[in-house]
C-alpha positions in Angstrom: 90.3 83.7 123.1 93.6 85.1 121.4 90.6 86.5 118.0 89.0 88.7 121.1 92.2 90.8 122.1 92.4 94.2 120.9 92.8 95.5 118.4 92.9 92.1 116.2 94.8 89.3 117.2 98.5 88.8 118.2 100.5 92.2 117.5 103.3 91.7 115.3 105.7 94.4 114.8 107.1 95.4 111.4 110.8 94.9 110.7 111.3 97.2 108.6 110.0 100.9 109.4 110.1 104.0 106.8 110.6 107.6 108.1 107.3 107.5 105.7 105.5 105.8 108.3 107.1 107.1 111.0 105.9 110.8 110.1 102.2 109.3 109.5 102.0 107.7 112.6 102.9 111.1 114.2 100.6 113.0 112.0 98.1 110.6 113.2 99.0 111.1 116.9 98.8 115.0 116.3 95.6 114.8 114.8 93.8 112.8 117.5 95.0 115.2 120.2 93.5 118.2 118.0 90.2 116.3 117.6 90.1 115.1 121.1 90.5 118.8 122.4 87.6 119.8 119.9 84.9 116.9 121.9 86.4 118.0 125.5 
């Protein structure tokens, strides 16, 4: 049952997070609320 959860498995956070990946994941964030406002 734990393969079926969403996304993929057990979440595992990362230790170590860059201000690289921080500024993608908002980029990311910022362009799914410009896309979403496009389909709506």
């Amino acid at each position: 049952m734990e393969i079926l959860k969403y996304p993929i498995g057990k979440f595992e956070a990362s230790k170590n997070i860059t201000t690289e990946q921080i500024d993608d994941w908002i980029k990311t964030l910022e362009d799914f609320t410009s896309e979403l406002e496009t389909c709506v």
